[in-house]
ZAVOVO-646712 format. One line per 10 residues: for each residue x, y, z of N, C-alpha, C, CB. Coordinates in steps of 0.001 Angstrom, whole numbers, plus 500000, padded with zeros to 6 digits. Each point is the difference from the previous one (the first is absolute). Glycine has a CB too. Example, Ala and Ser with C-alpha at 12.3 -4.5 7.8 and 13.67 -1.06 7.14 Angstrom:
BEGIN
513190,494310,507800,499110,501190,500000,500900,501200,500000,498108,498827,501246; 501542,502223,498034,500820,501190,500060,499230,501090,500730,501184,499372,497855 .
END
This chain:
BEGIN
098257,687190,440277,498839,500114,499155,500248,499430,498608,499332,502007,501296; 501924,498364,498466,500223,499078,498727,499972,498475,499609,501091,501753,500092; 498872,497894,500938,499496,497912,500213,498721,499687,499840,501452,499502,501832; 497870,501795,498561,498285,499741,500169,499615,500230,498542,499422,500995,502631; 501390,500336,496661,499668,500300,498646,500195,498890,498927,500574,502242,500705; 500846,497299,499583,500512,498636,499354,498880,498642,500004,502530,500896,500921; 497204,498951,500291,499234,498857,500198,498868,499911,499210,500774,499971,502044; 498378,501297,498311,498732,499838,499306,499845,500911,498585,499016,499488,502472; 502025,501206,497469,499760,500701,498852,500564,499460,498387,500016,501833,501987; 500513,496969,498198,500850,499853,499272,499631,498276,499691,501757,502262,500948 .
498561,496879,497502,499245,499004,499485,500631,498843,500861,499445,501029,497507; 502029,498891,502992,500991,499258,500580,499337,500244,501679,502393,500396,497888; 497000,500873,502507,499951,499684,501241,498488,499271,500156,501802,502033,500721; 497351,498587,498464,498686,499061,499808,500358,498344,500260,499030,501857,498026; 501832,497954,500745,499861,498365,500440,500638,499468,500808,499572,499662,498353; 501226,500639,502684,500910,500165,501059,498847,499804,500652,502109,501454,499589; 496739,499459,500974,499309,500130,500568,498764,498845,499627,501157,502413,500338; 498851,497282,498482,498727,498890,499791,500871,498762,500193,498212,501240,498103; 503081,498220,502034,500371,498965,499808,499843,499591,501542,501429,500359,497697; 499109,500752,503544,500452,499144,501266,498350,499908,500703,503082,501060,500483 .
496056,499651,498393,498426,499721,500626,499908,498786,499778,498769,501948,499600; 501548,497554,499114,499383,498771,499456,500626,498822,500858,499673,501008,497498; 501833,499474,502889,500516,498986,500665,499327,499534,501746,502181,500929,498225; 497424,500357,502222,499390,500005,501124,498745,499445,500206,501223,501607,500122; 498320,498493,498910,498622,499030,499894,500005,498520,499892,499240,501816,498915; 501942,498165,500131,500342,498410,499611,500314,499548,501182,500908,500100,497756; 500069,500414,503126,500239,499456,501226,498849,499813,501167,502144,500964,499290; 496853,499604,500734,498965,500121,500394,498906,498451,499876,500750,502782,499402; 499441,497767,498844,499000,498239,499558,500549,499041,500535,499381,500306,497803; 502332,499359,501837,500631,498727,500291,499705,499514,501921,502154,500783,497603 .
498281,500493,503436,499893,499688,501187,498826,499524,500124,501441,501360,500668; 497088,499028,498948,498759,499947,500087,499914,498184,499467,499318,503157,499560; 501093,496854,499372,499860,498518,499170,500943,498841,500788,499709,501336,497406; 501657,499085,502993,500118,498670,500545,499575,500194,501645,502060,499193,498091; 497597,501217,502361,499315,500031,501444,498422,499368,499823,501514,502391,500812; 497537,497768,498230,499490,499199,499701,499986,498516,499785,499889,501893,499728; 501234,498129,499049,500567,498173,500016,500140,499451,501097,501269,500169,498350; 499638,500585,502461,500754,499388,501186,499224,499649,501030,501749,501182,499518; 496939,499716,500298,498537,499638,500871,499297,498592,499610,499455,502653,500043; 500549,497132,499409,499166,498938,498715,500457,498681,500490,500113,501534,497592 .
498793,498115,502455,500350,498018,500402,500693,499608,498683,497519,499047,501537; 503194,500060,499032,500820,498518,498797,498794,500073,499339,501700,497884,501342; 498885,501959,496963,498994,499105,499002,498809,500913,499540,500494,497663,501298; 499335,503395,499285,499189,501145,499674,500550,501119,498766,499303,499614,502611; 499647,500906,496899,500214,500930,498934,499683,501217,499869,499924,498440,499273 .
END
């Protein structure tokens, strides 16, 4: 219980917790964005 208290109770576990969101998303956009490109005819934008 003390990991759960740490995590969210505390300013270090907050951003612990907002950083691997942000990263998870980012990874999200990038897969999304080049699977797009990679769809995309030559010479297109």
């Amino acid at each position: 219980m003390k990991l759960w208290q740490d995590l969210f109770g505390t300013d270090y576990g907050l951003m612990s917790i907002a950083g691997i969101a942000f990263m998870i998303l980012m990874a999200f956009w990038y897969v999304r964005f080049f699977i797009r490109k990679m769809n995309q005819k030559p010479g297109t934008e």
